[in-house]
PyMOL Python script that loads the backbone (N, CA, C, O; Angstrom):
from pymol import cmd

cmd.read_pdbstr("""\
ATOM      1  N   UNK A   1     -12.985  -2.242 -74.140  1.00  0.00           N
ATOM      2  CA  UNK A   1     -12.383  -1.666 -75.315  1.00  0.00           C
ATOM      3  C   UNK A   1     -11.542  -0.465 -74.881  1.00  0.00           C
ATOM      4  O   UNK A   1     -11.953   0.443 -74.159  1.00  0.00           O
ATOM      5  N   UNK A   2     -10.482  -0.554 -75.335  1.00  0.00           N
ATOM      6  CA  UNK A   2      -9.260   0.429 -74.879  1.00  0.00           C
ATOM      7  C   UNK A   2      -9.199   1.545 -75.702  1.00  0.00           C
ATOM      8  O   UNK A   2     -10.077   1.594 -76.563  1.00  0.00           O
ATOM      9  N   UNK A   3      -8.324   2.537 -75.665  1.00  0.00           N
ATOM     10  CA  UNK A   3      -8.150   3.493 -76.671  1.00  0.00           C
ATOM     11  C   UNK A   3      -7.631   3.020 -77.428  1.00  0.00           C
ATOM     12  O   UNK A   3      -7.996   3.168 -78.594  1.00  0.00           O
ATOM     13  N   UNK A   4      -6.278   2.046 -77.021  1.00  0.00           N
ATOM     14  CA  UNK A   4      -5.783   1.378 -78.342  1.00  0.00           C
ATOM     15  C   UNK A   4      -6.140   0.384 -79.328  1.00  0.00           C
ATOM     16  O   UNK A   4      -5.647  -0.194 -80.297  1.00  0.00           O
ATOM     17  N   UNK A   5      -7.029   0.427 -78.774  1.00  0.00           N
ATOM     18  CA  UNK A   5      -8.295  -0.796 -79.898  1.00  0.00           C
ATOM     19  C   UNK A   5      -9.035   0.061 -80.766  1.00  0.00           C
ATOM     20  O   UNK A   5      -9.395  -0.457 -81.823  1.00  0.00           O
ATOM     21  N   UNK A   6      -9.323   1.163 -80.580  1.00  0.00           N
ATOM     22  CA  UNK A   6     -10.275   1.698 -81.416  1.00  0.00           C
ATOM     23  C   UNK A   6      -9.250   2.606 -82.963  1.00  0.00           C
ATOM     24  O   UNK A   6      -8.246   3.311 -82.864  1.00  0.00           O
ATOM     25  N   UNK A   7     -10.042   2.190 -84.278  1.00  0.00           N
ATOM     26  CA  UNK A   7      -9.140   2.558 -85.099  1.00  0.00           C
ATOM     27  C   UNK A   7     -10.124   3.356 -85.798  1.00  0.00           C
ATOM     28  O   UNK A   7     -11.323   3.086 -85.730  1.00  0.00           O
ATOM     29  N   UNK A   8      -9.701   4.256 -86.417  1.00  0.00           N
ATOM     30  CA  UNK A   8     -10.405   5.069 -88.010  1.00  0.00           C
ATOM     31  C   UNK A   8     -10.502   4.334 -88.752  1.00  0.00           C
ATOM     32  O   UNK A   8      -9.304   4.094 -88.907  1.00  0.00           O
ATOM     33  N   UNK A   9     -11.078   3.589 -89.538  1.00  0.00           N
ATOM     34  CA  UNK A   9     -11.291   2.854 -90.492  1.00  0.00           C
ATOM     35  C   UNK A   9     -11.299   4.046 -91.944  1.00  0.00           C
ATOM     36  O   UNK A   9     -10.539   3.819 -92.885  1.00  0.00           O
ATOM     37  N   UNK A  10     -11.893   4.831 -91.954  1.00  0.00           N
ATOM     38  CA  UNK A  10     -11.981   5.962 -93.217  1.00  0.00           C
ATOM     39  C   UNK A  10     -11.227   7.150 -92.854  1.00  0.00           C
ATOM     40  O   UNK A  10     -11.910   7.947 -92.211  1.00  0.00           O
ATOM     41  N   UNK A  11     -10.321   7.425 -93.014  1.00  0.00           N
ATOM     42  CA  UNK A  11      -9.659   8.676 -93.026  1.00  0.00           C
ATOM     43  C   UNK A  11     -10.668  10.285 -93.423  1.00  0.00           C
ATOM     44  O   UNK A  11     -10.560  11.432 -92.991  1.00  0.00           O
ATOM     45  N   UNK A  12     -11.457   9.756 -94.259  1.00  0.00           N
ATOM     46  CA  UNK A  12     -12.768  11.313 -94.765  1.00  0.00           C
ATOM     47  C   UNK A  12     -13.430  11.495 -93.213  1.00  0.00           C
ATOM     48  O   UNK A  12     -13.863  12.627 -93.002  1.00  0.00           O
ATOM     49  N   UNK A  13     -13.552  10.609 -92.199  1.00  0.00           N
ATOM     50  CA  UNK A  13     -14.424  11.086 -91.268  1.00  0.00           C
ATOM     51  C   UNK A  13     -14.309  12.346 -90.408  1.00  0.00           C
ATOM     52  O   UNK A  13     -15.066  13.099 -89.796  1.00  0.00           O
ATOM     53  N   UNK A  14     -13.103  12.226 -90.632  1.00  0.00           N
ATOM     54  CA  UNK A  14     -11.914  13.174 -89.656  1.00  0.00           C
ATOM     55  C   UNK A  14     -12.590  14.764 -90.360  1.00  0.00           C
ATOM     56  O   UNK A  14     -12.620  15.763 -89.641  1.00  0.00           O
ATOM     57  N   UNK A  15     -13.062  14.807 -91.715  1.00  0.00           N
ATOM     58  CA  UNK A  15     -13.512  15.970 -92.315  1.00  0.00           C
ATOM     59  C   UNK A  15     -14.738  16.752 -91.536  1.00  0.00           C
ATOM     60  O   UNK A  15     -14.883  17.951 -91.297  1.00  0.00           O
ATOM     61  N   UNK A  16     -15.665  15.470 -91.194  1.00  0.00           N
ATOM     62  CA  UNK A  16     -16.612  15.923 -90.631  1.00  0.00           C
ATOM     63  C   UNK A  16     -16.767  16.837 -88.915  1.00  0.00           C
ATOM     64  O   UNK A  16     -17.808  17.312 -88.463  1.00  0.00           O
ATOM     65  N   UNK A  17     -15.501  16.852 -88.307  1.00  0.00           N
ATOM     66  CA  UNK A  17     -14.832  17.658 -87.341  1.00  0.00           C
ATOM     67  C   UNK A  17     -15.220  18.854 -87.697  1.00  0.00           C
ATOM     68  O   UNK A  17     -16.084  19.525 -87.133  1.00  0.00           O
ATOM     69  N   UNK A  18     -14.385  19.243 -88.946  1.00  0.00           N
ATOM     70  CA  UNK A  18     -14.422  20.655 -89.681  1.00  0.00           C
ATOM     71  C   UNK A  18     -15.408  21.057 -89.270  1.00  0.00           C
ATOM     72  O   UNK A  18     -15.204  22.017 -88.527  1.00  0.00           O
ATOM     73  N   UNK A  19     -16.593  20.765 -89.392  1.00  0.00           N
ATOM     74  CA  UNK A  19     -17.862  21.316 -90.421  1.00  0.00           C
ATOM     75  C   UNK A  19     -18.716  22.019 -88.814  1.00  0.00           C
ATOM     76  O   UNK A  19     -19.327  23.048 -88.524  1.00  0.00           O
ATOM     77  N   UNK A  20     -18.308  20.800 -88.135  1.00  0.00           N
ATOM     78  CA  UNK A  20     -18.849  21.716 -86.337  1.00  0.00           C
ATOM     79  C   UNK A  20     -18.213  22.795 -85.484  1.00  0.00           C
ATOM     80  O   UNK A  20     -18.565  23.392 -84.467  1.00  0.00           O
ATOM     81  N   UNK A  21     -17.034  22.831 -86.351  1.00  0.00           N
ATOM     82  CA  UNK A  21     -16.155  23.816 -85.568  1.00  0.00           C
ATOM     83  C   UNK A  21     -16.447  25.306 -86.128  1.00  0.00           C
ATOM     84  O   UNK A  21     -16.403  25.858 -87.227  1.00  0.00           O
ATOM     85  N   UNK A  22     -16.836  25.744 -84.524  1.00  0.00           N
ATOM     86  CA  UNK A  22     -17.526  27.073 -84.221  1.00  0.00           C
ATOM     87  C   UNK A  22     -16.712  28.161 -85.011  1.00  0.00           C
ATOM     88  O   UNK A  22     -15.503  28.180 -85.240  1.00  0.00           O
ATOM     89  N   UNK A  23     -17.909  29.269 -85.451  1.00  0.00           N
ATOM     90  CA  UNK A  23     -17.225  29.940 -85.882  1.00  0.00           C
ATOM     91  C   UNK A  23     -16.522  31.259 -85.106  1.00  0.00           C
ATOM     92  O   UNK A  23     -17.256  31.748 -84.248  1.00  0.00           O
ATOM     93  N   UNK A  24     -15.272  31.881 -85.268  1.00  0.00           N
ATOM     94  CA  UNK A  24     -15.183  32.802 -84.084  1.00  0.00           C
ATOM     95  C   UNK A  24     -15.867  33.897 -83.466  1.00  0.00           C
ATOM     96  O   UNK A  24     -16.103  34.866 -84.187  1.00  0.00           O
ATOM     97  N   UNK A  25     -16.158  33.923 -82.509  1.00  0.00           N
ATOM     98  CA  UNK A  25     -17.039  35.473 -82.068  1.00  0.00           C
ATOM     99  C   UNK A  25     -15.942  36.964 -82.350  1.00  0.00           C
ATOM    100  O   UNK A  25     -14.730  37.148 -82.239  1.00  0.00           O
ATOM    101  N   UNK A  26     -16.760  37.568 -82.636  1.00  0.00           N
ATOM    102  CA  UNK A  26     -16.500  38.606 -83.319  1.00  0.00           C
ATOM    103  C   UNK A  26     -17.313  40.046 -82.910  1.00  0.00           C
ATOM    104  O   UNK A  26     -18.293  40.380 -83.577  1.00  0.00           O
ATOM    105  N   UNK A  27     -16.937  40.707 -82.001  1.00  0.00           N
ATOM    106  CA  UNK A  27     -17.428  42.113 -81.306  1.00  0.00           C
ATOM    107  C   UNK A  27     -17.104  43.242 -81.591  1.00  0.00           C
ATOM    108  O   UNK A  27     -15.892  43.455 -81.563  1.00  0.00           O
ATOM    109  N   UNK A  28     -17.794  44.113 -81.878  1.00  0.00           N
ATOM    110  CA  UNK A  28     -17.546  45.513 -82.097  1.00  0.00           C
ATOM    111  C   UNK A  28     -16.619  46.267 -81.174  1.00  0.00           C
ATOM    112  O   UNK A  28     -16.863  45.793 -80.064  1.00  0.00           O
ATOM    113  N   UNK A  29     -15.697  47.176 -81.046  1.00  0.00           N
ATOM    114  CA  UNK A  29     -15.283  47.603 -80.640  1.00  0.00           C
ATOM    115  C   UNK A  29     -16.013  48.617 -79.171  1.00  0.00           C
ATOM    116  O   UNK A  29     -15.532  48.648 -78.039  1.00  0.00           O
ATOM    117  N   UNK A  30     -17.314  49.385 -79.668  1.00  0.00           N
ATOM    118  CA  UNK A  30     -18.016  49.817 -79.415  1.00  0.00           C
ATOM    119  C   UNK A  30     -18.781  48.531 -78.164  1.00  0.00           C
ATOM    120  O   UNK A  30     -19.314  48.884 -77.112  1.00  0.00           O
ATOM    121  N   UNK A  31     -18.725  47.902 -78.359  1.00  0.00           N
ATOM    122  CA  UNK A  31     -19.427  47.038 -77.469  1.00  0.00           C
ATOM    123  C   UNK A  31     -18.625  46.019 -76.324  1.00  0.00           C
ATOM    124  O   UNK A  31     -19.129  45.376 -75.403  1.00  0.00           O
ATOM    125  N   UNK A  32     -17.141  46.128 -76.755  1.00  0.00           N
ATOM    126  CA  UNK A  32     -16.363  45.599 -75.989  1.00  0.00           C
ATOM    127  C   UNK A  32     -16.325  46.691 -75.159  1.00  0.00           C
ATOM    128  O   UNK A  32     -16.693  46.291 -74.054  1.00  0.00           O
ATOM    129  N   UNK A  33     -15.978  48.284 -75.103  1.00  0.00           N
ATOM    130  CA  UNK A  33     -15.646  48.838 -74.361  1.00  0.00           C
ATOM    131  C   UNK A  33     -16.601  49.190 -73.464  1.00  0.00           C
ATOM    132  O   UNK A  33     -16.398  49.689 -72.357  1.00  0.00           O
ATOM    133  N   UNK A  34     -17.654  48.922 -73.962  1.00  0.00           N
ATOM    134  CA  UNK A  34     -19.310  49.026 -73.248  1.00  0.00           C
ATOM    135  C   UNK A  34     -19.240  47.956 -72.373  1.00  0.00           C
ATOM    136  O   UNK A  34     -19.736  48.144 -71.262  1.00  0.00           O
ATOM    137  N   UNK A  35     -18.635  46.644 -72.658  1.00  0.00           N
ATOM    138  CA  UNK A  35     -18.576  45.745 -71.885  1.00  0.00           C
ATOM    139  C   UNK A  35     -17.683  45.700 -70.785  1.00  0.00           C
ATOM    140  O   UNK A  35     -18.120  45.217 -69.740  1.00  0.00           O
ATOM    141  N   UNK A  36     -16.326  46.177 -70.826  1.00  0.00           N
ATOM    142  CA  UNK A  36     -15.241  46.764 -69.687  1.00  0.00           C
ATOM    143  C   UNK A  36     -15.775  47.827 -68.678  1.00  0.00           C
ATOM    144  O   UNK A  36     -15.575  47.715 -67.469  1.00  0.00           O
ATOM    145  N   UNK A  37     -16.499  48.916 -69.261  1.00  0.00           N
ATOM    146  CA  UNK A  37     -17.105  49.856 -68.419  1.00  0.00           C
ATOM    147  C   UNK A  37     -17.539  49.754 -67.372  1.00  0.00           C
ATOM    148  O   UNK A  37     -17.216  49.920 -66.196  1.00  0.00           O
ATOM    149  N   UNK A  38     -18.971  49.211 -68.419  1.00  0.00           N
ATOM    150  CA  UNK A  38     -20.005  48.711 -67.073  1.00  0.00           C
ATOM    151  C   UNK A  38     -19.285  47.327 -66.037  1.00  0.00           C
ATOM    152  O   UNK A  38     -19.797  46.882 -65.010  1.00  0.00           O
ATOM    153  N   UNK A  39     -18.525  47.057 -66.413  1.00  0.00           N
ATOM    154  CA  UNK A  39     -17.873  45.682 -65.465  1.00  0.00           C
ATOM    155  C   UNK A  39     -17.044  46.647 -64.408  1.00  0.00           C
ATOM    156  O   UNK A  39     -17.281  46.471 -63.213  1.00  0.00           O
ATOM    157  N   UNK A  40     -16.253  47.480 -64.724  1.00  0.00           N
ATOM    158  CA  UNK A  40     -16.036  48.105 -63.964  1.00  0.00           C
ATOM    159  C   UNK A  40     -16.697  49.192 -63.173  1.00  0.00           C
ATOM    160  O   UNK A  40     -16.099  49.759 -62.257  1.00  0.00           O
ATOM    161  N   UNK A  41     -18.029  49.513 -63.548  1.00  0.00           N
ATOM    162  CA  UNK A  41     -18.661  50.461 -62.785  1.00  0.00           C
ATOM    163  C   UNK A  41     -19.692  49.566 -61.685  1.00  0.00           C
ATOM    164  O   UNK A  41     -20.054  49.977 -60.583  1.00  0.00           O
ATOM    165  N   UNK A  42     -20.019  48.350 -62.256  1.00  0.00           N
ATOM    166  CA  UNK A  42     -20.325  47.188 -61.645  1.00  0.00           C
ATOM    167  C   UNK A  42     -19.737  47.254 -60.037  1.00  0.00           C
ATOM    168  O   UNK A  42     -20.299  47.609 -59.001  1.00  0.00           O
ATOM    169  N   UNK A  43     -17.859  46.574 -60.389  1.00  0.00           N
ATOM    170  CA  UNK A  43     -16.967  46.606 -59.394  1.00  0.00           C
ATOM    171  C   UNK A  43     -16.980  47.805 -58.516  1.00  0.00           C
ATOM    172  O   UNK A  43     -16.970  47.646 -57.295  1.00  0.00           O
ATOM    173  N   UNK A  44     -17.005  49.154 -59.111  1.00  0.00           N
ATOM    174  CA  UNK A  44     -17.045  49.848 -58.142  1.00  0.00           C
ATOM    175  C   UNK A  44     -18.035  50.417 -57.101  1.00  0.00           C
ATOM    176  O   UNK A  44     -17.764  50.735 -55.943  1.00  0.00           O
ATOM    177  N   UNK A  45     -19.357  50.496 -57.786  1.00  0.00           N
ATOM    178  CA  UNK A  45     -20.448  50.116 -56.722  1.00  0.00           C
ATOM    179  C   UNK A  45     -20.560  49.051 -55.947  1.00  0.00           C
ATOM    180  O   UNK A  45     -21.032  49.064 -54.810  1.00  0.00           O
ATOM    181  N   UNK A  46     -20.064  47.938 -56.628  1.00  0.00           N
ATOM    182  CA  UNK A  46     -20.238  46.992 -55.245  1.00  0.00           C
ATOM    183  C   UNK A  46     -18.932  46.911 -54.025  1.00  0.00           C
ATOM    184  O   UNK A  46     -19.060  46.348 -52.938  1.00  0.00           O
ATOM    185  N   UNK A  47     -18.001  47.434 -54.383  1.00  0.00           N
ATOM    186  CA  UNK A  47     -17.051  48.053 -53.718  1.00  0.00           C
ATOM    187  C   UNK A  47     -17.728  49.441 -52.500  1.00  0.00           C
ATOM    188  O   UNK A  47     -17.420  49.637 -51.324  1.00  0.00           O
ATOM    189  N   UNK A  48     -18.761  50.225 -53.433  1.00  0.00           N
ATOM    190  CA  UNK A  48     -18.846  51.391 -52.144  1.00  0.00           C
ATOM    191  C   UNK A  48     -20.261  50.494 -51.202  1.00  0.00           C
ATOM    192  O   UNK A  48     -20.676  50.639 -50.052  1.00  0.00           O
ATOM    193  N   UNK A  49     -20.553  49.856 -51.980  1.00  0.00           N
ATOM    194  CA  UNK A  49     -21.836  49.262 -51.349  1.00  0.00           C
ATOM    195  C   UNK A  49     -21.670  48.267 -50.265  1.00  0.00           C
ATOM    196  O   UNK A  49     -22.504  47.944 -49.419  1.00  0.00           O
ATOM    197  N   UNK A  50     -20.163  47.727 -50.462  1.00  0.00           N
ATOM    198  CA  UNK A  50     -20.012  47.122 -49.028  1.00  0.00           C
ATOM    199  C   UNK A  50     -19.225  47.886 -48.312  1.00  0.00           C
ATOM    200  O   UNK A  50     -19.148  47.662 -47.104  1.00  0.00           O
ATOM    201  N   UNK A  51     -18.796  48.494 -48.649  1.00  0.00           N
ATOM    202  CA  UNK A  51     -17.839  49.721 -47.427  1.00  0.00           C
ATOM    203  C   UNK A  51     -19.153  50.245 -46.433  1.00  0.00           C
ATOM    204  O   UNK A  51     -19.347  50.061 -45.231  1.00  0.00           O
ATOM    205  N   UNK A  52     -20.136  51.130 -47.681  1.00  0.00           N
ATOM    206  CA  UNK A  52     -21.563  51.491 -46.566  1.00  0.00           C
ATOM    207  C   UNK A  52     -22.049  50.476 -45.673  1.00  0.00           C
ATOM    208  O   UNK A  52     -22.508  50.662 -44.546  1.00  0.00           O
ATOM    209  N   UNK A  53     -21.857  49.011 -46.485  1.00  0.00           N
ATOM    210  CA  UNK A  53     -22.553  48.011 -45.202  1.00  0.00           C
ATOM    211  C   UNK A  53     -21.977  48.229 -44.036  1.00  0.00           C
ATOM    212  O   UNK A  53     -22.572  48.470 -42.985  1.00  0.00           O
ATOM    213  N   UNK A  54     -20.637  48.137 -44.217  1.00  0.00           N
ATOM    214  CA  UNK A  54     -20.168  47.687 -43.340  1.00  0.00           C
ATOM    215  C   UNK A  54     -19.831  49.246 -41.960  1.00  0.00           C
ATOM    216  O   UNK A  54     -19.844  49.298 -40.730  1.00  0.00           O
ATOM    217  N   UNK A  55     -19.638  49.995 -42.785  1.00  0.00           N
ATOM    218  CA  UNK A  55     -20.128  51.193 -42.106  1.00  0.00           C
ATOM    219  C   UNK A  55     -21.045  51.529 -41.267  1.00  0.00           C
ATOM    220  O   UNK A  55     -20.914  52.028 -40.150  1.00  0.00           O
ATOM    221  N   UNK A  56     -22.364  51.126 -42.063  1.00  0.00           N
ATOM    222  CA  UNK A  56     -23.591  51.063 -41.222  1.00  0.00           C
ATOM    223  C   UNK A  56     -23.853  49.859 -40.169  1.00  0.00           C
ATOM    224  O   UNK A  56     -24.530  49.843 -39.141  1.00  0.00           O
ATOM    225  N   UNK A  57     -23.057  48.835 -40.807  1.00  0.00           N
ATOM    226  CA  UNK A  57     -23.046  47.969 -39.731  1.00  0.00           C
ATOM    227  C   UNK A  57     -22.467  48.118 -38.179  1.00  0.00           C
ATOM    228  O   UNK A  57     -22.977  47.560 -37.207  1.00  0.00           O
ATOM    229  N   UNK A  58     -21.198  49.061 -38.138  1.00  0.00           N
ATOM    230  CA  UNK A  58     -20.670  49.024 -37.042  1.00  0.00           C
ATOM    231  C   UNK A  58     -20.891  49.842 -36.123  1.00  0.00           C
ATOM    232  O   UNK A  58     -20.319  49.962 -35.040  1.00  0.00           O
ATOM    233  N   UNK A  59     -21.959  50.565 -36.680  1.00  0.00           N
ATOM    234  CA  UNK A  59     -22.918  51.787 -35.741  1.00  0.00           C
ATOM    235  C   UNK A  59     -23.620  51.018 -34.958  1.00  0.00           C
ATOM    236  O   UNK A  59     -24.411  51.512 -34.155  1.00  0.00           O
TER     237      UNK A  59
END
""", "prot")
cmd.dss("prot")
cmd.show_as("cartoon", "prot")
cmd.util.cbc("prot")
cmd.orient("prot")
């Protein structure tokens, strides 16, 4: 069975799509920037944390 074999027989089914489609996420402002922060304070410790490795490594 091909794609072009397969037909809609009821046009209403197509409604039932609607009804699963997610609703959008929606974040506080306050919590997005909480979320950039720490991503970036993240990045930058693991940034000094391999410089020290590698620092300590070459001793």
């Amino acid at each position: 069975m091909g794609a072009e074999e397969i037909a809609i027989e009821d046009e209403d089914e197509a409604d039932i799509v609607e009804w699963y489609e997610a609703r959008p996420v929606t974040v506080s402002t306050a919590v997005a920037t909480g979320a950039v922060v720490t991503a970036f304070a993240l990045g930058v410790l693991t940034g000094v944390g391999a410089l020290a490795l590698m620092g300590w490594l070459d001793d």
